[in-house]
C-alpha positions as CSV (number, residue, x, y, z in Angstrom):
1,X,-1.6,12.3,6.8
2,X,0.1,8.7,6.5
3,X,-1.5,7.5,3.8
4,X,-4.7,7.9,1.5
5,X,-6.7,5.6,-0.5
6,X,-6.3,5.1,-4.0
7,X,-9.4,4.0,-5.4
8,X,-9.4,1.1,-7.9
9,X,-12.0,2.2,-10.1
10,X,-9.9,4.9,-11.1
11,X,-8.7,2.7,-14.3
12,X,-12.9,1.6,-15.0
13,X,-13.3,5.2,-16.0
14,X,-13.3,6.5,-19.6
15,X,-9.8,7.3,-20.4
16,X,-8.3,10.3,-22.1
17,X,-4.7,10.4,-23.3
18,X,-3.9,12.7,-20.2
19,X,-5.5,9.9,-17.8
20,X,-1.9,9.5,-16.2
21,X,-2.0,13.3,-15.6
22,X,-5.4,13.4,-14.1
23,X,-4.7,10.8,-12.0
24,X,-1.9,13.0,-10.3
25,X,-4.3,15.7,-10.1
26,X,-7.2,14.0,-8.7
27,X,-5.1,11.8,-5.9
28,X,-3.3,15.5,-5.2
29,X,-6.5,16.8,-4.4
30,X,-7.2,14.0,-1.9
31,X,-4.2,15.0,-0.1
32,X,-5.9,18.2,0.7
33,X,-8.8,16.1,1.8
34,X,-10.2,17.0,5.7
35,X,-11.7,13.9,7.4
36,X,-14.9,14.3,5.9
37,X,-12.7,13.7,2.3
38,X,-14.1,17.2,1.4
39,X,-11.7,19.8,-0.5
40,X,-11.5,23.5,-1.2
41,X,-8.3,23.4,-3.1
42,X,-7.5,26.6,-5.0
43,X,-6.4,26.0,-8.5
44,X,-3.8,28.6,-8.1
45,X,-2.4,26.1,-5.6
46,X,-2.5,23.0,-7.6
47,X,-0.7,25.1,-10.5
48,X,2.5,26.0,-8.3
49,X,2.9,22.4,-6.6
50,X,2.7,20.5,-9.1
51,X,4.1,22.8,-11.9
52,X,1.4,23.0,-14.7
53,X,-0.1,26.2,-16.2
54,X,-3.3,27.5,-16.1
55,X,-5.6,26.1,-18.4
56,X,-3.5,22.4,-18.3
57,X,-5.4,22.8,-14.4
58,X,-8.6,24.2,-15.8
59,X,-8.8,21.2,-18.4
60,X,-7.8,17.9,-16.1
61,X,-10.5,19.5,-13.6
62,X,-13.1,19.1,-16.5
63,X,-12.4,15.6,-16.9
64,X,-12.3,14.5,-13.2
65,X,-15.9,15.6,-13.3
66,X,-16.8,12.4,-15.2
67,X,-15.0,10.5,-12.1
68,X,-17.9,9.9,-10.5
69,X,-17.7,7.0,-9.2
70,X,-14.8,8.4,-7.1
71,X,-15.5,11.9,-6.1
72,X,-18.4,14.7,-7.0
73,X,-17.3,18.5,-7.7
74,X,-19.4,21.2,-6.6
75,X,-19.4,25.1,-8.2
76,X,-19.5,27.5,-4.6
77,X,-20.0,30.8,-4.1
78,X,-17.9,32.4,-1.6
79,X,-20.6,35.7,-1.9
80,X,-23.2,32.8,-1.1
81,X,-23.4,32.6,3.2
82,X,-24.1,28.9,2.9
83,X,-21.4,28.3,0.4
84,X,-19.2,30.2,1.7
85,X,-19.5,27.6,5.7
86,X,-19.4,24.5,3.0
87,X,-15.9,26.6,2.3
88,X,-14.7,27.1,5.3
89,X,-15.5,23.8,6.8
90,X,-13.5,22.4,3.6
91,X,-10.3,24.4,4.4
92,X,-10.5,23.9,8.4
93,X,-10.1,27.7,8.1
94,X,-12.3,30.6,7.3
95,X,-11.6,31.5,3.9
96,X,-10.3,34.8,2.9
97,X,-9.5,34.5,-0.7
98,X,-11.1,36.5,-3.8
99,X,-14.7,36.0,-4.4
100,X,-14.5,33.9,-7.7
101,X,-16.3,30.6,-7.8
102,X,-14.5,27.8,-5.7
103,X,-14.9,23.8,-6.3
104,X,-15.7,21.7,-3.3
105,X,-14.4,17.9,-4.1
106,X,-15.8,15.1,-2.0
107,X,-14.1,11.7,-2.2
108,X,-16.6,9.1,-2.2
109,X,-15.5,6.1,0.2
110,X,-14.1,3.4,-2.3
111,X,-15.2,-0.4,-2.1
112,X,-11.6,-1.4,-3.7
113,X,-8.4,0.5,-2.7
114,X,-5.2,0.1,-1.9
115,X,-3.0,2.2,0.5
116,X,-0.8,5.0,-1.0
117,X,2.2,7.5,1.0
118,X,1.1,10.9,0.2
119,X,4.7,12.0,0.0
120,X,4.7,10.2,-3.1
121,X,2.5,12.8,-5.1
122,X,5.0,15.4,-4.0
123,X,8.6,13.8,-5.6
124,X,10.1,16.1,-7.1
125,X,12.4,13.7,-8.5
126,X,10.0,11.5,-10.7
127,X,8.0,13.0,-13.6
128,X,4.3,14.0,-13.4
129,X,3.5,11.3,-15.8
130,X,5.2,8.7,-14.3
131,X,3.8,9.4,-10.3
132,X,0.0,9.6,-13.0
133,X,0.8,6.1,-14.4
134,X,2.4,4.1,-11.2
135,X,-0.6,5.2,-9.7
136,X,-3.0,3.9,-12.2
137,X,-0.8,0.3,-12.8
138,X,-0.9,0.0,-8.9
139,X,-4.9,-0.8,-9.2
140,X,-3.8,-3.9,-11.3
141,X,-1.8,-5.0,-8.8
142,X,-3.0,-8.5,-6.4
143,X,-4.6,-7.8,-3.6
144,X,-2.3,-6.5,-0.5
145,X,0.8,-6.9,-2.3
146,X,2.7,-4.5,-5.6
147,X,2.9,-7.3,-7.8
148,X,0.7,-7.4,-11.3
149,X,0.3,-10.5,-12.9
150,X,-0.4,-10.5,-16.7
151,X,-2.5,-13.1,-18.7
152,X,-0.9,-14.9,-22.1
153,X,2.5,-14.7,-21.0
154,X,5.2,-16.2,-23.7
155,X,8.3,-17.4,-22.3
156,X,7.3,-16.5,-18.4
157,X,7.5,-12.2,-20.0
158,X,4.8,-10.2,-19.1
159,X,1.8,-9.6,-21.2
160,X,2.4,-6.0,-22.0
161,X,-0.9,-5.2,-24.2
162,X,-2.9,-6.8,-21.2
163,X,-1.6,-4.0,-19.3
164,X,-2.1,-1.5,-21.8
165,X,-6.1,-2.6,-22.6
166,X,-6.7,-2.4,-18.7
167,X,-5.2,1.2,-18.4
168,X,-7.1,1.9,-21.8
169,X,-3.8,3.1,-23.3
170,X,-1.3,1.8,-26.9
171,X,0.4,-0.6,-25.7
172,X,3.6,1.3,-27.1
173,X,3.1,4.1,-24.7
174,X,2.5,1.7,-22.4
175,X,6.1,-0.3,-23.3
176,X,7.6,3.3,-23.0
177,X,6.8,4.4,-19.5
178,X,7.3,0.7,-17.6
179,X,10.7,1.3,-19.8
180,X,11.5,4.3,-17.8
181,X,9.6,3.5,-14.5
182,X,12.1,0.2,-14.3
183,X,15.2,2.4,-15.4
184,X,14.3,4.6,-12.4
185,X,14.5,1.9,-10.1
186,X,10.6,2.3,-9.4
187,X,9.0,-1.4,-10.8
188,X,10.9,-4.3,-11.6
189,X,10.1,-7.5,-14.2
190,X,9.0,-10.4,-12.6
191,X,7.6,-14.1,-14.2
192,X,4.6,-13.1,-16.2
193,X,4.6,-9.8,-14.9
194,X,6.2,-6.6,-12.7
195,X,6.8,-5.3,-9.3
196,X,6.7,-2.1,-7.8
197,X,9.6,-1.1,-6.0
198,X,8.8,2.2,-4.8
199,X,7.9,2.0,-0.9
200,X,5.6,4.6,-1.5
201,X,2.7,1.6,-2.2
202,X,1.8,0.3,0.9
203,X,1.0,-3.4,1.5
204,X,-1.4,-2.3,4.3
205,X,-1.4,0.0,7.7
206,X,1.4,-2.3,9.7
207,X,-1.3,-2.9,12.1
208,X,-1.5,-6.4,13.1
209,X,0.7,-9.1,13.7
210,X,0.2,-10.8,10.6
211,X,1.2,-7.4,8.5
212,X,4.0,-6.7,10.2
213,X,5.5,-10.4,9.6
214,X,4.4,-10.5,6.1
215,X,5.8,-6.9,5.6
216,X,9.0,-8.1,7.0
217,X,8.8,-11.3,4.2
218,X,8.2,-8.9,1.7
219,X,10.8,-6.7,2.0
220,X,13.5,-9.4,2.1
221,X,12.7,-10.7,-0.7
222,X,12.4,-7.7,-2.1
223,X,16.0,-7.3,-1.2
224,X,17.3,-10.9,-2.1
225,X,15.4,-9.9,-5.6
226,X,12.5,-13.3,-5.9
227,X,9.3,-12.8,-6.0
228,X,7.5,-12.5,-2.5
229,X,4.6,-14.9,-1.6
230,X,0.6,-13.9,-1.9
231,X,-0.9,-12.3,1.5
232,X,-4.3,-13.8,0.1
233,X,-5.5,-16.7,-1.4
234,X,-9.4,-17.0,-3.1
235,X,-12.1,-19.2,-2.2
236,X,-14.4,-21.1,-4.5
237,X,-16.8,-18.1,-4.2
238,X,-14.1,-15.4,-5.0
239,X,-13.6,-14.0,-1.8
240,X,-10.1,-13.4,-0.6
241,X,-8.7,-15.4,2.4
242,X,-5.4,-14.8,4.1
243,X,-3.0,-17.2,3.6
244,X,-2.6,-20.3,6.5
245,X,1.3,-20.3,5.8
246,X,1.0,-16.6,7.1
247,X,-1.3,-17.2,9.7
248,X,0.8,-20.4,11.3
249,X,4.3,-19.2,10.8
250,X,3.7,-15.4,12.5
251,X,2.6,-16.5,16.2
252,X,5.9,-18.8,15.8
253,X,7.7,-16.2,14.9
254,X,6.5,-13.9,17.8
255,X,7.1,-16.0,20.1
256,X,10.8,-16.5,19.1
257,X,11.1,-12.6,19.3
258,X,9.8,-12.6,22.7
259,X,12.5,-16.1,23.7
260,X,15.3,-13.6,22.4
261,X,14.7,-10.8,24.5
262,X,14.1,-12.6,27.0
263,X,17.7,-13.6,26.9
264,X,18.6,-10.3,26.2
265,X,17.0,-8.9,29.5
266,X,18.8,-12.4,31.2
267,X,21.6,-12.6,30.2
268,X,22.7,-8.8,29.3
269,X,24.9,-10.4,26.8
270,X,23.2,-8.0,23.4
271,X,20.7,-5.7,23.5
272,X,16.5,-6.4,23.1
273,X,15.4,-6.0,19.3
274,X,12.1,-4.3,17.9
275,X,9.8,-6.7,16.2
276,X,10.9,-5.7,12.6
277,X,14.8,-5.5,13.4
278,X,14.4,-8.9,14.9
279,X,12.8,-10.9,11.8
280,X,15.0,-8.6,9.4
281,X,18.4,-9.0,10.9
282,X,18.4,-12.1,13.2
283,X,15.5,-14.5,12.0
284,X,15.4,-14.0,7.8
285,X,19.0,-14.1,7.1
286,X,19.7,-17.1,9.7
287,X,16.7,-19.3,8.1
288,X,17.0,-17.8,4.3
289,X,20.7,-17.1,3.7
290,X,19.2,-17.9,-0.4
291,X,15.8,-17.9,-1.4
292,X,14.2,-19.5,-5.0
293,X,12.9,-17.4,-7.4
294,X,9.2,-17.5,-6.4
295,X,8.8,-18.8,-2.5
296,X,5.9,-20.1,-1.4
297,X,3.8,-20.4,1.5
298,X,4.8,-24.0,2.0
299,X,8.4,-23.3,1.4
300,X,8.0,-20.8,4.8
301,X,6.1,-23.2,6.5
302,X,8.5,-26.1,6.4
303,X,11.7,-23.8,7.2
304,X,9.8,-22.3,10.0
305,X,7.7,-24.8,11.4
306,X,9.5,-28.5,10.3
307,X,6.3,-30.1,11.1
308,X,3.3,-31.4,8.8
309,X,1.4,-27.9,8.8
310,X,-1.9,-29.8,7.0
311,X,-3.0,-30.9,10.4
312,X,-1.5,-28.3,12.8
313,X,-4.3,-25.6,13.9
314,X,-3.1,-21.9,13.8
315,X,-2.2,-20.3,17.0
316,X,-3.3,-16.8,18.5
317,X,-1.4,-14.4,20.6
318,X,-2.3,-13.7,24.5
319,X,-0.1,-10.9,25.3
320,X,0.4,-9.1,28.3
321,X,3.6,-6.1,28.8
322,X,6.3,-7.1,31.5
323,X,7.2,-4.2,32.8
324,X,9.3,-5.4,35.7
325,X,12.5,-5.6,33.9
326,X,14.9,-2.9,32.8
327,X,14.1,-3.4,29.0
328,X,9.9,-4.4,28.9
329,X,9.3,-6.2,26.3
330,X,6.0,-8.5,25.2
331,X,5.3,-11.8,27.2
332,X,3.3,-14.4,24.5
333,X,1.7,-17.7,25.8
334,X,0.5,-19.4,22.6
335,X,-2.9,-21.1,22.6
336,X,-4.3,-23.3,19.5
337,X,-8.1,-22.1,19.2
338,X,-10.8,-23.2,17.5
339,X,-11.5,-20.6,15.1
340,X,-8.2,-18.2,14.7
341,X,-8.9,-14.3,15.9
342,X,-6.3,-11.4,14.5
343,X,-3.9,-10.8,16.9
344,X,-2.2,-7.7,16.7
345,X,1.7,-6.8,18.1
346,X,3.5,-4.0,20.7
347,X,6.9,-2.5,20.0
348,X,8.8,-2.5,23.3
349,X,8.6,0.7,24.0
350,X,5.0,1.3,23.4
């Protein structure tokens, strides 16, 4: 499993002081998820991966059964013929276990999510309660990005007690744990807010040309420590709309990939690049030896493009793979459309 979805209502629930703990255990369980988002998970199981006793199990399962707005538990019998195939067809296995009563957890598909690495639940080198709480603070986060953005600032610091009334926690245990998550190197202060470092949070599923540019953004200025841009923007109406800086600068951007391999194949004089080790090592650092503090859009646009990008349409991608050459890479002819259609990128070697 690459990734699984973290639910955003998970913070909208009634919160009990071990909600950071029960959030651990609930997303755990989703890792044992089949396709269906059905689980048979043995408790005895949950007990020795994530280290708690017994009855610390018994009790957070009692309170994910008022998360029902995320998932719904169900008492089987594995005496019980029909239970016991709901079982079976949980595990991908027949079960052979002891014949105490077994819960069946559905995950109920979420309307607001965000995109989480499953090895994360399984560190072994970040507490419990911290992997509980950067799980909860990353549904506070914008959309498609890590960053969280808090209300009432003073002097550009983050509000902490907004964060601490959204997680329904005291704002001093609150202070405490972003405290430790930043010592650890997992989150990091930003104007009016934080970041999360930790990889683990995925911006999205690195399938389309536009995600794989802005994840390349991202992570340099990640690594050049400022702020990285917004992947959306908001309508009047409220509705999210990806950015036009993103949209014009990534066919640009392709297509100067494709121009240097192109060379490569030539010329023989270096070696073809993937998409990613292109824009991070070549393109980034050559355009963006410094960045400011907080990039824009419009900042991208005018180093990339050096035109007035009000009145320049966004382009689209034709691609087609030129296999003729010793190293086939991806031939781009760009097009300007009337309405702009995702577009979505090859490594080389695919």
């Amino acid at each position: 499993m690459k990734y699984i979805t973290v639910n955003k209502d998970l913070i909208r629930i009634p919160q009990s002081k071990s909600a950071n703990m029960e959030a651990l255990l609930l997303y755990y369980i989703r890792t044992k998820c089949n396709k269906e988002c059905a689980s048979a998970i043995g408790e005895k199981k949950m007990q020795e991966e994530l280290n708690l006793s017994e009855s610390t199990v018994e009790g957070y399962i009692g309170k994910l059964k008022e998360y029902k707005s995320i998932l719904s538990i169900k008492t089987l019998n594995p005496n019980n013929e029909e239970d016991k195939k709901e079982i079976d067809k949980a595990l991908g296995v027949p079960y052979e276990g002891d014949k105490r009563k077994k819960n069946l957890y559905c995950f109920h598909e979420p309307q607001s999510f965000y995109f989480l690495n499953p090895q994360f639940i399984y560190r072994t080198d970040i507490e419990n309660e911290i992997k509980g709480f950067l799980i909860r603070l990353a549904c506070l986060c914008d959309i498609g990005t890590t960053k969280i953005y808090t209300p009432n600032c003073r002097k550009e610091k983050a509000n902490i007690k907004s964060i601490a009334e959204e997680l329904k926690m005291c704002r001093e245990k609150v202070k405490s744990l972003l405290s430790r998550c930043e010592n650890l190197g997992l989150i990091r202060a930003i104007p009016r807010g934080y970041i999360i470092l930790e990889d683990s949070f995925l911006l999205n599923l690195n399938g389309t040309l536009e995600d794989r540019v802005y994840n390349s953004i991202y992570k340099y200025c990640l690594e050049k420590k400022v702020v990285p841009p917004n992947r959306y923007e908001f309508s009047s109406k409220g509705n999210p709309m990806e950015c036009d800086g993103l949209l014009m600068c990534a066919p640009y951007i392709f297509d100067w990939w494709n121009i240097y391999n192109a060379k490569a194949v030539r010329f023989k004089e270096y070696s073809p690049l993937m998409f990613e080790v292109y824009i991070n090592d070549i393109l980034l650092p050559m355009r963006f030896p410094t960045l400011p503090e907080e990039p824009h859009w419009e900042y991208f646009k005018k180093a990339f493009l050096n035109i007035s990008t009000k009145t320049r349409k966004p382009q689209i991608i034709e691609m087609c793979i030129n296999n003729e050459s010793e190293y086939p890479f991806i031939a781009a002819r760009s097009i300007y459309p009337e309405k702009l259609q995702k577009s979505v990128v090859l490594d080389c070697d695919d």
